[in-house]
C-alpha positions in Angstrom: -3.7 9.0 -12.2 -3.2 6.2 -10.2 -5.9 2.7 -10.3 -7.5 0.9 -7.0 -8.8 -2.2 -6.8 -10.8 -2.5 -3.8 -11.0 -6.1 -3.4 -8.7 -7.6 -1.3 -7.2 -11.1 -1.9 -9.5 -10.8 -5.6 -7.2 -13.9 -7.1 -8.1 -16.2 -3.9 -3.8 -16.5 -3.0 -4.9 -16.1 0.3 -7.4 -18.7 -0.3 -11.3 -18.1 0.6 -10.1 -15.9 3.1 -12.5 -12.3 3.3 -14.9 -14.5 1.0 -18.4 -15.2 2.0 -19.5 -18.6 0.4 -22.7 -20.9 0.4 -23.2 -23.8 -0.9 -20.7 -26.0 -2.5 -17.5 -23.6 -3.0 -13.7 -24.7 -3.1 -10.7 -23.8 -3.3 -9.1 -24.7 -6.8 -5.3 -24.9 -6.7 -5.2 -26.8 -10.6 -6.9 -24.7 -12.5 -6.2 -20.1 -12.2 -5.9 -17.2 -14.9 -3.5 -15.7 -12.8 -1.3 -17.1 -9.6 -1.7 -20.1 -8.7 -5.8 -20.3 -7.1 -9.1 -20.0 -8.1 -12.6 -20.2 -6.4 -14.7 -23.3 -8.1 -18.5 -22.3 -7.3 -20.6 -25.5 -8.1 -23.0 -26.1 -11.0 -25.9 -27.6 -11.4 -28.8 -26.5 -9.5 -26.6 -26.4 -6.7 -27.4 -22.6 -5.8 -23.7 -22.0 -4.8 -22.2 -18.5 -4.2 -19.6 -16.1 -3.4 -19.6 -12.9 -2.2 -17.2 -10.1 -0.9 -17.8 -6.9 1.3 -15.4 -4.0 0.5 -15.3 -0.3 1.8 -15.3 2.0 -1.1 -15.8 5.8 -1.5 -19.1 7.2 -1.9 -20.6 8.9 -4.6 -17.7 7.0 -7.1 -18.0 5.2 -10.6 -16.2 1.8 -10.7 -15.9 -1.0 -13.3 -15.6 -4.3 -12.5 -13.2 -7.2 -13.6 -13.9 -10.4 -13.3 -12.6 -13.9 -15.4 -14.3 -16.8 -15.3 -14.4 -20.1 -16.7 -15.6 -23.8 -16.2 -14.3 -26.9 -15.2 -14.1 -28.9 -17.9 -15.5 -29.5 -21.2 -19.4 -29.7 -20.4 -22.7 -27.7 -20.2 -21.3 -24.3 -18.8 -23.3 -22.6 -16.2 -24.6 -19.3 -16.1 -23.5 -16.3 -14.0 -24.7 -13.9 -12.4 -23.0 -10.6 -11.2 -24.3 -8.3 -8.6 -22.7 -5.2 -7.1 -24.8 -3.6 -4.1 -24.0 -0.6 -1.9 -25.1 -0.1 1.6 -24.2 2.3 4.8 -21.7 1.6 7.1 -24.5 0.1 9.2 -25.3 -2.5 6.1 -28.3 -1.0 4.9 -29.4 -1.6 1.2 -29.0 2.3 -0.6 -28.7 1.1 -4.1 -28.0 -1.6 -7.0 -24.6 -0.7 -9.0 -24.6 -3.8 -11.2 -26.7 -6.9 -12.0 -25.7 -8.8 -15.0 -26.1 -12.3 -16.6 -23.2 -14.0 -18.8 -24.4 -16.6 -20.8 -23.6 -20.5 -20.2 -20.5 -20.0 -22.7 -17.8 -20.1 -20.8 -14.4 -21.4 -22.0 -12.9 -24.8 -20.8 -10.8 -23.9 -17.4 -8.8 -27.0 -17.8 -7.5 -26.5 -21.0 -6.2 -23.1 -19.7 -8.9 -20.7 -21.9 -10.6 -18.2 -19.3 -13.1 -15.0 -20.4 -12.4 -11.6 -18.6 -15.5 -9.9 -18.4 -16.0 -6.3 -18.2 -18.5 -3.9 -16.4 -19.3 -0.2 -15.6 -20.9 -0.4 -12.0 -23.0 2.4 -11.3 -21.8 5.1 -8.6 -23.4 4.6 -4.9 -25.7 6.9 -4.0 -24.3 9.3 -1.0 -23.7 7.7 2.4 -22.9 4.2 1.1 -19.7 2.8 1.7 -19.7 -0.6 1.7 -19.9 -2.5 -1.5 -21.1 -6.2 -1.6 -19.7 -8.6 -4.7 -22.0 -11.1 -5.4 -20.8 -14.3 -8.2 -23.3 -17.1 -8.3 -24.0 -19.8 -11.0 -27.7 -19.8 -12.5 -29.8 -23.2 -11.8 -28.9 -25.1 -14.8 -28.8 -28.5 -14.3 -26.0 -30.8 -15.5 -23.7 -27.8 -16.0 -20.1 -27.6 -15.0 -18.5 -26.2 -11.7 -17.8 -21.9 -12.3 -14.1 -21.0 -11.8 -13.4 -17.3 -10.7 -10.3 -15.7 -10.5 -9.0 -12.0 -10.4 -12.4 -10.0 -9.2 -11.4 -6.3 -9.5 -13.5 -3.4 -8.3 -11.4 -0.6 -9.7 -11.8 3.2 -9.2 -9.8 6.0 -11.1 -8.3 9.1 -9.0 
């Protein structure tokens, strides 16, 4: 049995490249669970996000890996986690995944990141295209999100 990940450049090596942002994103070289980048999605009520598009196989269970931290020592933000299927054409069939972690997040700079974990529900026939969506919730005050090593992973 052999695992896929189907997201291309997921540790941002290759930068923002294939990445979709708004808002305030960056590139952070400093601070990485693996390699040597990171995305760093603003705080605050900033309403910053990220999101890939990635062809997958219809009709498929995944899980999804992501780790995440903050950048620094204050308020952590929350984060939300979408996964969304669509046609070829880009049009909406069905939610896989929408999921909230919690504003307690470990400290980035001191090198302590949390992998989280989810089963993404399969597409429904005919979509092909998977759209992964990381934002921070509006909490004011709160630190900048770090993402690293976003893995949409299939089994055959």
């Amino acid at each position: 049995m052999s695992i896929i990940n189907y997201v291309a450049n997921s540790g941002f090596e290759s930068g923002l490249t294939g990445w979709v942002t708004s808002g305030t994103v960056t590139l952070n070289s400093t601070y990485s669970q693996t390699g040597s980048n990171s995305a760093q999605v603003a705080g605050g009520t900033s309403g910053s996000y990220i999101y890939k598009l990635v062809s997958v196989p219809d009709s498929n269970n995944f899980e999804l890996m992501v780790s995440l931290s903050k950048n620094g020592s204050g308020l952590g933000p929350s984060v939300i986690i979408g996964v969304f299927y669509f046609t070829t054409g880009l049009v909406y069939q069905n939610t896989g995944l929408l999921a909230t972690i919690p504003s307690r997040l470990p400290d980035g700079t001191a090198n302590n990141w949390k992998t989280a974990y989810f089963n993404v529900e399969p597409a429904f026939p005919g979509a092909t295209v998977a759209q992964i969506f990381i934002t921070t919730g509006l909490l004011a005050n709160s630190a900048d999100l770090l993402v690293d090593d976003v893995q949409l992973l299939n089994s055959l």
